[in-house]
Each structure stands twice: as structure tokens, then as C-alpha cells.
C-alpha positions as CSV (number, residue, x, y, z in Angstrom):
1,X,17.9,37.0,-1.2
2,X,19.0,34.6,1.6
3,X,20.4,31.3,1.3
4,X,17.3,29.8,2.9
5,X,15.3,31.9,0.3
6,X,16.9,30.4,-2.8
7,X,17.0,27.0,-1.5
8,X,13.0,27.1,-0.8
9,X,12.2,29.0,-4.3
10,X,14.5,26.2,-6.2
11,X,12.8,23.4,-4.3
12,X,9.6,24.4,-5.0
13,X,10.5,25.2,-8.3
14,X,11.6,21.9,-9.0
15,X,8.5,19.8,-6.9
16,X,6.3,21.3,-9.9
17,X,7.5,20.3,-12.2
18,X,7.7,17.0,-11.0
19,X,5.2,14.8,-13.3
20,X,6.0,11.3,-12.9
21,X,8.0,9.0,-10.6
22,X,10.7,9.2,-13.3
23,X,11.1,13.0,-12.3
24,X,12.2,12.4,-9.3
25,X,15.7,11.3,-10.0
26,X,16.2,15.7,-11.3
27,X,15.5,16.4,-7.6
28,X,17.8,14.3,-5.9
29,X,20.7,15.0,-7.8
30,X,19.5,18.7,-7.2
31,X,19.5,18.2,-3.7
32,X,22.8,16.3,-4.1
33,X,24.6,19.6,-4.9
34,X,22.9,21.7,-2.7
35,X,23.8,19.5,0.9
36,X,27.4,19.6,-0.6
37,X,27.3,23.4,-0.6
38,X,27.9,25.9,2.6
39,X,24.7,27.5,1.5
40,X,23.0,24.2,2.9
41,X,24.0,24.3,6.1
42,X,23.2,28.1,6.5
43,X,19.6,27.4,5.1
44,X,19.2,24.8,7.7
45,X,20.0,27.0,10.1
46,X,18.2,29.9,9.6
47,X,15.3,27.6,9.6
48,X,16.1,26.5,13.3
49,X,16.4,30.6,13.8
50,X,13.4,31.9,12.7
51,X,11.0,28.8,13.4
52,X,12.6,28.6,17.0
53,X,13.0,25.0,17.1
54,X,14.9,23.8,19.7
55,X,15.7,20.0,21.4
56,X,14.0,17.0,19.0
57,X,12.2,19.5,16.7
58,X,15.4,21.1,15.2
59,X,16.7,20.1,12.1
60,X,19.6,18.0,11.1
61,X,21.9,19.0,8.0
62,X,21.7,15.5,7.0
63,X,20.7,14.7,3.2
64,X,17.4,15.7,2.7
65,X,14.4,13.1,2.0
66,X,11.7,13.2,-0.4
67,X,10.8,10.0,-1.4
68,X,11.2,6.3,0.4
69,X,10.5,3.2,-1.5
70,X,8.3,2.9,-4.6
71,X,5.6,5.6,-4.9
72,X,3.1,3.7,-7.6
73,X,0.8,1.4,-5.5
74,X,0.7,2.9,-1.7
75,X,2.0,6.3,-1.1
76,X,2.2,7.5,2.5
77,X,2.7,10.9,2.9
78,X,4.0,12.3,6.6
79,X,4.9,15.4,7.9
80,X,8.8,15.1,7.7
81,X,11.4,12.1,7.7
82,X,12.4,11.1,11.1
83,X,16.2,11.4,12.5
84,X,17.9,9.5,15.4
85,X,21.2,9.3,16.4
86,X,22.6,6.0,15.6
87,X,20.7,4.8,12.9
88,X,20.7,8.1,10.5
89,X,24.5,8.2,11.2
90,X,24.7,4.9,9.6
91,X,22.4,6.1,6.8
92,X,23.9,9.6,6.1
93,X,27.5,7.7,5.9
94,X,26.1,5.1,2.8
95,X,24.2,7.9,1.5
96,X,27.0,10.8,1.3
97,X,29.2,8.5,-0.2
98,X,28.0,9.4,-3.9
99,X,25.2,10.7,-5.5
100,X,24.2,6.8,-6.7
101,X,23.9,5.3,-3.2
102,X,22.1,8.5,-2.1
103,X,19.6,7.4,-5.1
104,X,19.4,3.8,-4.5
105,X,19.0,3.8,-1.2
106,X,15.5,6.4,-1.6
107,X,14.7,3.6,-4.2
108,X,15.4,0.8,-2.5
109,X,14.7,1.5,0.9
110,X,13.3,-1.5,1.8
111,X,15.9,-3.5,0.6
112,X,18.9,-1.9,1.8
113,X,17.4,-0.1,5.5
114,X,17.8,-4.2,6.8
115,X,21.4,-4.2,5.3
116,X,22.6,-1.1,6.0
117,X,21.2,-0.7,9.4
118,X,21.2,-4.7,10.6
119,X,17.6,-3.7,11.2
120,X,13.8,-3.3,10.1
121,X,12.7,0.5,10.7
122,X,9.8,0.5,13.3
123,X,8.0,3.1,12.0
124,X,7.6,1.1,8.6
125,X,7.0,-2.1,9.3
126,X,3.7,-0.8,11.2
127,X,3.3,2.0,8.0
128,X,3.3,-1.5,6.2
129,X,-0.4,-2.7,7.4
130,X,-1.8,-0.3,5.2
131,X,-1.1,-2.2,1.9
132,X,-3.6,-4.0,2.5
133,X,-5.7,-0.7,1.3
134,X,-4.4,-1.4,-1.6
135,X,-7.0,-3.2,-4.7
136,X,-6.8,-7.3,-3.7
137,X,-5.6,-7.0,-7.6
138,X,-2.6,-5.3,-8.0
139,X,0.2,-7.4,-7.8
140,X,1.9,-8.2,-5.0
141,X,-1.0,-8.0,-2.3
142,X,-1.3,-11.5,-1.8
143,X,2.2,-11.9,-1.3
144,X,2.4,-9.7,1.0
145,X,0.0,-11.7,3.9
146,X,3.1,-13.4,5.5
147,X,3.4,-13.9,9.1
148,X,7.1,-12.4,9.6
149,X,7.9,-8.8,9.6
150,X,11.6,-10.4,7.4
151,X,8.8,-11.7,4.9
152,X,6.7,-8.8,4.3
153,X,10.0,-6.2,3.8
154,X,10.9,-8.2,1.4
155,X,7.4,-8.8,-0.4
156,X,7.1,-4.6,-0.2
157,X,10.4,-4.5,-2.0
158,X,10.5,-7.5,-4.4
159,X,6.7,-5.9,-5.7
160,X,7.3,-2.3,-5.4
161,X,4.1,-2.8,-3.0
162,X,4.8,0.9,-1.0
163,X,6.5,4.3,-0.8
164,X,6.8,7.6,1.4
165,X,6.9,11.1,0.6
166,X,7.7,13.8,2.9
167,X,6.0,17.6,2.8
168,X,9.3,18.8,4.5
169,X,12.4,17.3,3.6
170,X,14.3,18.2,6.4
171,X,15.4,15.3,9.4
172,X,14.1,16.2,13.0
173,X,13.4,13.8,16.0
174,X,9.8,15.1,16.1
175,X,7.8,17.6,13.6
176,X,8.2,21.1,14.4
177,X,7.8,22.6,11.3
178,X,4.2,21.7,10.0
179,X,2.4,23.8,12.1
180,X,3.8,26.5,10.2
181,X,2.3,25.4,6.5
182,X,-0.2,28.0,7.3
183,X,2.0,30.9,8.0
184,X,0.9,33.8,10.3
185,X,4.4,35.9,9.2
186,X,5.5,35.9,6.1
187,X,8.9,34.9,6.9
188,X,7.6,31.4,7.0
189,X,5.4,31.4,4.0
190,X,7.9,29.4,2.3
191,X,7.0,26.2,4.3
192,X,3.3,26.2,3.0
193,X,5.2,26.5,-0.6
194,X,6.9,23.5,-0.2
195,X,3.9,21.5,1.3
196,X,2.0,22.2,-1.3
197,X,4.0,21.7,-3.9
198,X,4.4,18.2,-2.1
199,X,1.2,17.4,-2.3
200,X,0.6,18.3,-5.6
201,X,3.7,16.5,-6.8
202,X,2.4,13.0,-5.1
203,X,-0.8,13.4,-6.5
204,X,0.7,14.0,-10.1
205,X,2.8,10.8,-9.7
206,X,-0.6,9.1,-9.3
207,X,0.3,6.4,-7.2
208,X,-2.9,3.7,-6.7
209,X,-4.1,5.0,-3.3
210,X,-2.1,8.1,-1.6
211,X,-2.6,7.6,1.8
212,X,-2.0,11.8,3.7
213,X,-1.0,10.8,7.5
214,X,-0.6,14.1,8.5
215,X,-3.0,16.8,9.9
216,X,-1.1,19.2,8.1
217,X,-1.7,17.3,5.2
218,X,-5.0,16.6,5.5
219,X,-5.8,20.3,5.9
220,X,-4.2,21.3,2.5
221,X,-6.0,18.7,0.2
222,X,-8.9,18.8,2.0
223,X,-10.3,22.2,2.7
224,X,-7.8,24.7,0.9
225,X,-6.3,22.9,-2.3
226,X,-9.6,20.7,-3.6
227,X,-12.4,21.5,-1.4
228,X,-14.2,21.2,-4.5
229,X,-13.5,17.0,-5.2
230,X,-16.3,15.2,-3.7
231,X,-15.4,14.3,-0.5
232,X,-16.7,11.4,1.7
233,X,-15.8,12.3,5.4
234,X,-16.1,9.8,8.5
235,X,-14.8,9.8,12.1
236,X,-12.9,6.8,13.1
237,X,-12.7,5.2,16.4
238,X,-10.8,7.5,19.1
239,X,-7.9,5.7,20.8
240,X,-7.1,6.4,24.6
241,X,-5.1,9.3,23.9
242,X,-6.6,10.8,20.8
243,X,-9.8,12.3,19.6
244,X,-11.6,10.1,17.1
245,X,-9.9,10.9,13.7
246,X,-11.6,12.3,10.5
247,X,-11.2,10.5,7.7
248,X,-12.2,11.4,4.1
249,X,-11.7,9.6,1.1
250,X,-11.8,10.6,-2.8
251,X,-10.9,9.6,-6.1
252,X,-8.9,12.4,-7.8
253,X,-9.7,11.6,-11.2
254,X,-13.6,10.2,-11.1
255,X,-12.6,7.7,-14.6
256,X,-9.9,6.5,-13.6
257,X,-10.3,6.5,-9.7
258,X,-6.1,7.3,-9.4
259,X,-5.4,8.4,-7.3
260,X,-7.5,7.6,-4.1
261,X,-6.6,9.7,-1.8
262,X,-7.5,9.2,1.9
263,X,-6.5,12.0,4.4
264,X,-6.0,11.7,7.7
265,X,-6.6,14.7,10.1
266,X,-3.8,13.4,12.7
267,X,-0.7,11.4,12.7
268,X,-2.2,8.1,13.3
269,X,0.5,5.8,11.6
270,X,2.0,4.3,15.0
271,X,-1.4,4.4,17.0
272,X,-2.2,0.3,15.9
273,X,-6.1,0.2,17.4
274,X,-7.0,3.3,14.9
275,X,-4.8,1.7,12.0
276,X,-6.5,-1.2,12.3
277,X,-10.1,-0.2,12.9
278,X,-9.5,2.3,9.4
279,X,-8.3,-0.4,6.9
280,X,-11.8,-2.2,8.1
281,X,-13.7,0.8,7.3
282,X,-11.5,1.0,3.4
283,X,-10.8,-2.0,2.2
284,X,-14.3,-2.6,0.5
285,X,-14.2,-0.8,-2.3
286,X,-18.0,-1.2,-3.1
287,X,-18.5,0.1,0.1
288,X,-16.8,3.1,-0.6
289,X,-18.1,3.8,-4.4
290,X,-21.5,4.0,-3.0
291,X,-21.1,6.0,0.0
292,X,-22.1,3.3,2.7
293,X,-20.7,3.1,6.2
């Protein structure tokens, strides 16, 4: 067994039998171990080998991310965590420092990104406009409505308001990986292991809404892991670039309606005329309980 083989199996191994948010904690010191460990490094690369990833799609052998944030009111799941130069330098340095910074800064991301960095990320502070998906109930929505980005990081952290998850755990400028969640060789049939696993691990954490922004995503909970769930699709408004999206939306437990999901066939998080034209079309929840458009 490779070194890539028994870090994917133990993953896996350990995304099942994730149950609660509390369960999370088990991986990360897991993974802890493992990026301390020669074996990580070789994994990482043979992953670069066989998926011939080259230029902003190949991985980095920085710690590995699972989780961002708080993952019990909004839970955005994406294809893989981002990686630049400058700022994941500054964020592997706090991180590998010990085993607690590496697990308060997944926690509280949103607190100590702006510290650590001397900057708001980009690609969450426009993630952040769909909280207001989010019930006008649970606690902390109407903080949130402030009219600086400053304000509204600190009203995500100070009320737990919104958290990532990642179907790969592996840094890379751009996603090269997800198109191989559905394998044509079986030397990659690990990668649809861990993406499932993922998903099934975010839904089991049963956040309020779990928002999948990723066609890859979208594709597993959709048509191949609960096809069965009763499904309410609908296109979205195209942008200049893109195709109109298809949405669908469904509760994944029909008492207690927790979590609703909403799948997203594309990666849409960045494009702002579709985000904004999609939380029109969900934030009514009487709308969506009786199937109206």
C-alpha cells in the first residue's frame, strides 16, 4: 500500500465517523501528525503524479483544511481551500507552530485571518452575502446587516454566523482535482471517497442551511448520493460568462427541515450578479415550502 493509499483510507476512515461539530477536533489533530510525517509530503506528490497537475492546479504540502469558521448556521462547501503565495505563507507559519494554533485558527477563522494576515480574505467577505439565507431568526442575522466589510467579519465571528468545508483538503491556486470525484481509472477512485465522505460528514454535522458551491458537489448529493430526497430544481439567471446555474433545494430531514441543503451545479461564489439574484429566489422560506417560483 502506498503512502497516498493509507493517507486517503485513514481520511476517509476518519470523515465517517465524523457526527457532530465536536468530532472534528479527532481529525485535525490526525492530520496534525500526518503533515509532520515524510509520508505527507510523498502523498502529496504522488497526487500531483498521477492526476498530472501542473502550474496553479498542483498541490501545496501546506496543512491541510477541512473546516473554516463555525459550521452550525451557514455551511459553504467548495471544491478545495485556495493557496497563494504571500498570504498562506503567513498562515502555514501561525498554523505549524503547534497543534492549538493550527485548531484555533480553523475555529476562529474570522477572527484571526484579519490579524494574522493584516487583511479580510476576498473570497469570504463575498461567501458572506449568503447569510442572509440563513432563517431572519437565528441569532445573529440582524447583526449582521452592517454597512462595513470590518463590521460584518466581526458579526460572522462574534455569532458563529458561517463556516466552510472543503471536499479536498489539499491547497492549490485553482481546483484541479474535482473533476476526478468520478474516477475513469481506478487509481483515482480515492478522490470520489473523500468527496463523499465530505459531504456526508457536513450533512451529519447538520448545520441550518449547507450551502454545496461546487459542481462537483452538486453532482454527488444530487443525482448519485440522495436522488431519492425530494428535490426542487430551478435555473438561475446566467451571468455574461456562464450558463444559467441549476439550483435545487431540499430539506434533508422533512421534521426538522436541518439541514437545507441548496446545491449549486457551478462555482458561482465570486460571480456577485448570480449571488445576488439566488438569495432573492431563497430567502422566503414560504416560498420555498410550497414549491412556488
Amino acid at each position: 500500500m502506498t503512502d497516498l493509499d493509507r493517507f486517503a483510507n485513514e481520511y476517509t476512515d476518519r470523515l465517517n465517523k465524523i457526527t457532530s461539530y465536536a468530532d472534528v477536533d479527532s481529525v485535525y489533530r490526525w492530520l496534525w501528525v500526518q503533515h509532520k510525517k515524510k509520508n505527507y509530503r510523498n502523498a502529496i506528490e504522488a497526487i500531483n503524479k498521477e492526476c498530472r497537475l501542473e502550474a496553479e492546479g498542483r498541490l501545496k504540502c501546506d496543512l491541510p483544511t477541512l473546516s473554516s469558521g463555525c459550521p452550525e448556521k451557514l455551511l459553504i462547501v467548495a471544491a478545495n481551500p485556495g493557496w497563494s503565495k504571500k498570504n498562506n505563507r503567513k498562515e502555514n507559519a501561525y498554523c505549524t507552530k503547534s497543534l492549538r494554533n493550527y485548531l484555533r485558527f480553523r475555529k476562529k477563522f474570522f477572527k484571526l485571518y484579519p490579524e494574522i494576515l493584516g487583511k479580510r480574505n476576498g473570497w469570504w467577505s463575498h461567501a458572506m452575502s449568503y447569510i442572509q439565507l440563513l432563517p431572519k431568526d437565528v441569532d445573529g442575522v440582524k447583526e449582521f446587516n452592517s454597512p462595513t466589510s470590518g463590521e460584518r467579519w466581526e458579526a460572522a465571528n462574534k455569532y458563529q454566523l458561517i463556516g466552510g468545508w472543503e471536499l479536498i483538503p489539499f491547497h492549490s491556486r485553482t481546483d484541479g482535482l474535482t473533476k476526478f470525484v468520478f474516477p475513469e481509472k481506478l487509481e483515482h477512485l480515492w478522490i470520489g471517497r473523500c468527496a463523499t465522505a465530505a459531504i456526508e460528514a457536513a450533512v451529519r454535522i447538520n448545520p441550518r442551511v449547507l450551502l454545496i458551491a461546487s459542481k462537483a458537489g452538486w453532482r454527488l448529493v444530487r443525482l448519485q448520493l440522495h436522488p431519492q430526497w425530494p428535490w426542487q430544481d430551478r435555473n438561475s439567471r446566467p451571468s455574461r460568462r456562464r450558463c444559467a446555474p441549476t439550483i435545487s433545494y431540499c430539506p434533508a430531514d422533512a421534521l426538522t427541515r436541518r439541514p437545507e441543503i441548496i446545491a449549486i451545479d457551478q462555482q458561482i461564489v465570486l460571480q456577485r450578479n448570480i449571488c445576488s439574484s439566488f438569495s432573492r429566489m431563497w430567502t422566503d422560506r414560504s416560498v420555498i415550502e410550497q414549491g412556488g417560483s
